[in-house]
C-alpha positions, -999 to 999 in steps of 0.1 A, spaced: 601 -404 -702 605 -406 -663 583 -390 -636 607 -394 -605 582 -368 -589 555 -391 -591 574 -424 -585 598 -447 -605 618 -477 -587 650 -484 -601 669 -517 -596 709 -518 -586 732 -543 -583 750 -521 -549 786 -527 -558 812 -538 -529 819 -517 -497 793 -488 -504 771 -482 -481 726 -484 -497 722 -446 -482 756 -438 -504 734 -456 -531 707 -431 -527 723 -399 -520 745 -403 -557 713 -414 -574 693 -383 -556 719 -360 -568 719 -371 -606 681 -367 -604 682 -329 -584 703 -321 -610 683 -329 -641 651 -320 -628 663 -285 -617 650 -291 -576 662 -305 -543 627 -316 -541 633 -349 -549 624 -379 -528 651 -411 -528 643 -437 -506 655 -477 -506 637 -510 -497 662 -525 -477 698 -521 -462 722 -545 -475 758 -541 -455 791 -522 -471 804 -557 -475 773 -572 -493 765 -569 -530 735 -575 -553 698 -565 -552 687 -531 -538 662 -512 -548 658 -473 -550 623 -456 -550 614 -422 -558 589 -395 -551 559 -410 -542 571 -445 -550 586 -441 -514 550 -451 -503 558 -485 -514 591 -492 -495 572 -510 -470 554 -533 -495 587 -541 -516 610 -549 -485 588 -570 -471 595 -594 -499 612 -625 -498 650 -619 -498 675 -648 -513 709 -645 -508 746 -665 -516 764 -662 -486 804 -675 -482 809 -693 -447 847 -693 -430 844 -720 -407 869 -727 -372 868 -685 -369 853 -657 -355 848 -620 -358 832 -598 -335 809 -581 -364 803 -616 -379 817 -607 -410 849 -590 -426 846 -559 -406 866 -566 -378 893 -590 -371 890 -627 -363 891 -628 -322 890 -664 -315 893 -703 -340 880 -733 -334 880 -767 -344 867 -776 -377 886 -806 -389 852 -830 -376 828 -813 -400 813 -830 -426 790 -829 -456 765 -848 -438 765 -828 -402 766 -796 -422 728 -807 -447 714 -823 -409 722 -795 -387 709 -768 -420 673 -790 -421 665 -793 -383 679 -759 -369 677 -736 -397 647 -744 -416 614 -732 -411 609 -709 -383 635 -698 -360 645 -673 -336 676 -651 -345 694 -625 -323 706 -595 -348 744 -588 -346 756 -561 -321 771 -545 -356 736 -536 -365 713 -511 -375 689 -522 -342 681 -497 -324 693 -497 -284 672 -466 -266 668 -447 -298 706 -454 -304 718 -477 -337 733 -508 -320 768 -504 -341 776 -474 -328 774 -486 -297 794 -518 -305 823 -497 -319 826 -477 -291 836 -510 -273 800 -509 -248 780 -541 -244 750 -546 -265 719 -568 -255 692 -574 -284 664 -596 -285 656 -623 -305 636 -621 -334 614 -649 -353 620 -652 -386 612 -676 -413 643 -693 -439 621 -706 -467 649 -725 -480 684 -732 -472 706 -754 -492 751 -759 -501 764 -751 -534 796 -759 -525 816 -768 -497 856 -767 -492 857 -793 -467 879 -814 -459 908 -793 -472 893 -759 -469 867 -747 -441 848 -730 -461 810 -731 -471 790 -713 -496 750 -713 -493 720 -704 -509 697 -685 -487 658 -681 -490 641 -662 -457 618 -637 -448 625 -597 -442 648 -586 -410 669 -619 -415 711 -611 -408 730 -635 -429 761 -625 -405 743 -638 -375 729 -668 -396 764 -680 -401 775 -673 -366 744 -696 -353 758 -725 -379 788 -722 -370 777 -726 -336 755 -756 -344 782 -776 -361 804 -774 -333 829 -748 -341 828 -709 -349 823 -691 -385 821 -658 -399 807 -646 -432 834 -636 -462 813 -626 -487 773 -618 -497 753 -615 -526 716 -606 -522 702 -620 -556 661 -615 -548 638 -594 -531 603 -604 -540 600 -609 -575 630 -586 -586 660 -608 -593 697 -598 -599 695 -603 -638 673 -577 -636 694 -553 -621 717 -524 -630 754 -516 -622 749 -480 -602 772 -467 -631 749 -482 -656 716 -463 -640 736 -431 -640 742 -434 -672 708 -441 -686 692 -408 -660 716 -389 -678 708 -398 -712 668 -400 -702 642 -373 -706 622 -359 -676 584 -351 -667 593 -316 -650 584 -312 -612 555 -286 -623 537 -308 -649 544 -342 -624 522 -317 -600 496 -308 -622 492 -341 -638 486 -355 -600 465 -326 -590 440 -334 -620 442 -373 -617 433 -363 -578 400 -342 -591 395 -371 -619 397 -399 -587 370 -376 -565 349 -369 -595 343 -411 -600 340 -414 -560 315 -390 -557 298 -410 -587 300 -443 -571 291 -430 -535 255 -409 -552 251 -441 -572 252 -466 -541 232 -438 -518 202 -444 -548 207 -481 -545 202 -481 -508 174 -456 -506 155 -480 -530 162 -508 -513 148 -490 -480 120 -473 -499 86 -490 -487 64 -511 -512 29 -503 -518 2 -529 -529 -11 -519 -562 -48 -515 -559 -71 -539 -567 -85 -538 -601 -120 -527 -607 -143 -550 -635 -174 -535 -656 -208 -549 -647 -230 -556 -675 -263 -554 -659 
C-alpha cells in the first residue's frame, strides 16, 4: 500500500526530449487522481535536460524533505562526444555554429588531456543554456532571447572519467563514462574537452545511469510507474494525517521521557554528598 502523503520516492528512467518538471506534473496527476486531492506534493532530485535520459528521481509528500539529501549524490553519466563541432547550447539544441580540426586527435591525447585536466577537482563555467540564475532570471531564457550571458565558474569534483569507445580516426566521435559530484553540466564538460584537445565538440547524446546509490537497473519506464500507481492501493490523505499526527504525539511522548530521565540524572550528579556519620561502639565497663 502507498502513503504518497507521507512520502514514497519513485525511480524513472526520464525518457528522451521530456522535460523532469513534465516528469512530475504526469506523475502528480495520476496520484491527485487516485487519492481524491490536489494536495499532493511531487517534487524531483535533480534536472536532467530534454535531450538527456536515465536516472531521475520523483519524491512525494513529505519525502520532498529529502530532495536535498538524494541530489547531492554522486551522479554517473554516458555521455556521446561530436568532436571538430560546435553548438551554441553545447548539445543538440541548437545548430552547429562553427568546426574545427580534429583529424590530429588521438587515443593517447584524448586518456592524457582526460587524467590531467578533468580529473579531480576543477572549475567549470555552466552553459548559458542553463537553469543558472542571472538576477533572479534562468540563464536560458536569456540565451534564447539572443542577450549575452556571463556565469561564474563553479568547482566541482569528476570522481572518475574514463572512454568506452572512441570513433577516431574514421569518425570524431567519443563516448565516456562520467563519475562527478552534484551541479556538474556534462554539455559544458564536453565543450572544455573539446577545447583541451585542440578542436571544438558538442554532446549528442546522455544517459544519467546513478545518482547515489540508485542505479538505472533499478529504474522504471514513466509508463511502467503509471501503470503500477494505477494498479496500486492507497493510504487515504485523512488516515496519512492521523497516522502522522499520532506518531507526532508517540515522538513527544518518548522526548519528554528521555528529557525527565536525563533532568534526574543531572540533578543527581549535582546533588551534594554527605559523610555518613561516624559509627558509635558499646563500652563494656
Amino acid at each position: 500500500m502507498l502513503n504518497p502523503i507521507e512520502g514514497e520516492i519513485f525511480c524513472i528512467d526520464k525518457p528522451l526530449r521530456m522535460t523532469s518538471f513534465a516528469a512530475v506534473k504526469k506523475v502528480r496527476a495520476v496520484l491527485r487522481t487516485h487519492l481524491g486531492t490536489r494536495q499532493v506534493k511531487v517534487g524531483h532530485a535533480g534536472t536532467l535536460d530534454p535531450l538527456a535520459t536515465g536516472v531521475l528521481l520523483l519524491c512525494t509528500g513529505h519525502a520532498t524533505k529529502r530532495i536535498d539529501e538524494l541530489q547531492a549524490g554522486v551522479k554517473e553519466y554516458i555521455a556521446d562526444l561530436r568532436l571538430g563541432a560546435t553548438t551554441p547550447s553545447y548539445d543538440l539544441e541548437t545548430e552547429v555554429d562553427a568546426t574545427y580540426d580534429w583529424q590530429h586527435i588521438d587515443r593517447p591525447l584524448i586518456d592524457r588531456v582526460l587524467k590531467e585536466q578533468f580529473t579531480g577537482s576543477i572549475e567549470q563555467v555552466p552553459p548559458s543554456f542553463s537553469a543558472c540564475k542571472i538576477d533572479g532570471k534562468p540563464a536560458y531564457k536569456l540565451a534564447r532571447k539572443g542577450q549575452d550571458v556571463e556565469i561564474r565558474p563553479k568547482t566541482l569534483v569528476i570522481d572518475e572519467i574514463e572512454v568506452i569507445q572512441c570513433g577516431l580516426p574514421e569518425q570524431p566521435t567519443l563516448q565516456l563514462r562520467v563519475v562527478c559530484s552534484k551541479g556538474t553540466y556534462i554539455r559544458a564538460l564536453a565543450r572544455d574537452i573539446g577545447e583541451a584537445l585542440g578542436s571544438g565538440a558538442h554532446l549528442t547524446g546522455l544517459r544519467r545511469t546513478r545518482v547515489g546509490d540508485i542505479t538505472i537497473d533499478q529504474c522504471l519506464t514513466l509508463e511502467a510507474l503509471v501503470e503500477r500507481l494505477d494498479n496500486e492501493t492507497y493510504v487515504s490523505p485523512e488516515q496519512a494525517a492521523a497516522e502522522r499526527l499520532e506518531r507526532e504525539r508517540q515522538e513527544n511522548r518518548e522526548r519528554a521521557a528521555r528529557q525527565k530521565a536525563e533532568r534526574a540524572a543531572r540533578h543527581q550528579a549535582n546533588a551534594p554528598k554527605c559523610d555518613a556519620p561516624p559509627r558509635r561502639t558499646s563500652q563494656i565497663k
